[in-house]
C-alpha positions as CSV (number, residue, x, y, z in Angstrom):
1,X,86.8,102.5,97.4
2,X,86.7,101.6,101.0
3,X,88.0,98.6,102.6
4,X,84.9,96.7,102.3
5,X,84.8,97.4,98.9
6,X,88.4,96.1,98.5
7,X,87.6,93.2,100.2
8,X,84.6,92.4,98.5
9,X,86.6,92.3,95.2
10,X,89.3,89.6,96.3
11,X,88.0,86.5,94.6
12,X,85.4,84.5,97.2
13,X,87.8,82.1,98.6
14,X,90.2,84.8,100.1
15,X,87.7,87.4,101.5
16,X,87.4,85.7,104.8
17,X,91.0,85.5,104.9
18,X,91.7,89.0,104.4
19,X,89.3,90.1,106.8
20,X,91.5,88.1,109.8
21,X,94.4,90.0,108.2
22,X,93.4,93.4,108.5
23,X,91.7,92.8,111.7
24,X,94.9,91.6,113.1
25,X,96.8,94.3,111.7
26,X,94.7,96.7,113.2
27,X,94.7,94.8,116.3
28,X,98.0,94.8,116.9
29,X,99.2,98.1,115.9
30,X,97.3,100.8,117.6
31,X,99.8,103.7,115.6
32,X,98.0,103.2,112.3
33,X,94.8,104.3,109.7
34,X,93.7,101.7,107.3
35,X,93.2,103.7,103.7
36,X,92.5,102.4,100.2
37,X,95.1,104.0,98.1
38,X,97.3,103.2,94.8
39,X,101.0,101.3,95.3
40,X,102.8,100.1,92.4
41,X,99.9,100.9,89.9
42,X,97.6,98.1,92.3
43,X,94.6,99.8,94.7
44,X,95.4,98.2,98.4
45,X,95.0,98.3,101.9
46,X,97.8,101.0,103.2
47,X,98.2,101.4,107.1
48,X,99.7,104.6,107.5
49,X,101.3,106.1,110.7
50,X,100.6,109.7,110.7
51,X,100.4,109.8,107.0
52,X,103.1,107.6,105.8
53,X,103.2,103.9,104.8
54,X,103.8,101.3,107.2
55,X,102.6,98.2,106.0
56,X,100.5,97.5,102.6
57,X,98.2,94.6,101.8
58,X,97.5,93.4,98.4
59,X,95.6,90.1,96.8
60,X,96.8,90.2,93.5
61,X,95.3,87.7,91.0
62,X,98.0,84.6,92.5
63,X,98.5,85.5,95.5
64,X,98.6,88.2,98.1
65,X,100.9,90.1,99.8
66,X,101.7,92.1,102.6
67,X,104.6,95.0,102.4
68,X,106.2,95.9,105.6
69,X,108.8,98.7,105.9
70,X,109.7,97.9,109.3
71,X,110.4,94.7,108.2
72,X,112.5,96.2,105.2
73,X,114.7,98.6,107.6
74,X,115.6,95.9,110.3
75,X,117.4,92.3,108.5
76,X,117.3,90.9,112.4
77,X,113.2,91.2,112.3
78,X,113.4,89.8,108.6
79,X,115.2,87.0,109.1
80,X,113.0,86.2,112.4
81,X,109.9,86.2,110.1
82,X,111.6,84.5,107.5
83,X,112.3,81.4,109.3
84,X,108.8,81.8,111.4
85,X,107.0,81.4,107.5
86,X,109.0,79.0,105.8
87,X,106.2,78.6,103.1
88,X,105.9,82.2,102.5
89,X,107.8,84.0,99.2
90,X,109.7,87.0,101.0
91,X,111.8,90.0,99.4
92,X,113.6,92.2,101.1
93,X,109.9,94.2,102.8
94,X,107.5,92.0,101.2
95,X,105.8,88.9,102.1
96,X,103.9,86.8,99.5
97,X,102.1,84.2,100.2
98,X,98.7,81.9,99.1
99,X,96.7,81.2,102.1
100,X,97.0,80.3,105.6
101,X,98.8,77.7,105.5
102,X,101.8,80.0,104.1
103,X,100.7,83.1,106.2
104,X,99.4,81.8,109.6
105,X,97.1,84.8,111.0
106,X,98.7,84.3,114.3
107,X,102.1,84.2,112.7
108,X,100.9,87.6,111.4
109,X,99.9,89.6,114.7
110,X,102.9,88.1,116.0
111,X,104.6,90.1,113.0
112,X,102.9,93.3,113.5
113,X,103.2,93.4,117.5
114,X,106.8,93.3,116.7
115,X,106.6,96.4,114.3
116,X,104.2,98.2,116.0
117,X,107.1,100.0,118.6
118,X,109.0,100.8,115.1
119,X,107.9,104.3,114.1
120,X,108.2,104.8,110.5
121,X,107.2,108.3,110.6
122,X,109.8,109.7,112.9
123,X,112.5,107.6,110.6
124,X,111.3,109.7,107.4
125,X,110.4,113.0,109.2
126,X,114.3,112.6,110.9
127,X,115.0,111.8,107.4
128,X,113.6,115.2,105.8
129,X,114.9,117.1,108.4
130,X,118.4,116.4,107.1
């Protein structure tokens, strides 16, 4: 499935949306490849830094989501986004939310720029090299 595709198969009143999602993701971090690929038995959009997982974007049937690692590795950058997107459901590396009005697309590049100087891959190559 390509992104398209993906896109394409988010009910009508969210595909415009999560078309200014990816391209702000993209946008605003030049380290990573947009993939289709499986995560948590759902098909999303995964932006992977040389290979590994950096952030995740789903539309599930009530909402959507975005999973961000960098995010889940730093509480001061969670908490910074947290209070940024009071509207928005977060865990401890995932956002959900139900439209703009809970995820902001500017609120979201804002988000990314932030992460994009956070290199997952060295983490969990440093990691294996242990």
């Amino acid at each position: 499935m390509s992104i398209t595709e993906f896109i394409s198969d988010a009910p009508a009143e969210r595909q415009a949306f999560l078309i200014t999602l990816h391209e702000a993701i993209i946008a605003n971090d030049p380290t990573i490849t947009p993939v289709i690929k499986l995560m948590m038995g759902k098909e999303m959009i995964l932006y992977e830094e040389r290979g590994f997982m950096k952030y995740g974007l789903a539309s599930a049937k009530a909402y959507m989501s975005l999973h961000c690692l960098p995010m889940y590795m730093n509480p001061t950058l969670h908490g910074q986004f947290e209070n940024l997107l009071p509207d928005a459901k977060f865990q401890k590396g995932c956002i959900n939310f139900k439209d703009e009005s809970e995820m902001p697309a500017t609120a979201l590049a804002t988000l990314i720029a932030a992460c994009s100087g956070i290199s997952i891959a060295d983490m969990l190559e440093k990691r294996k090299r242990k």
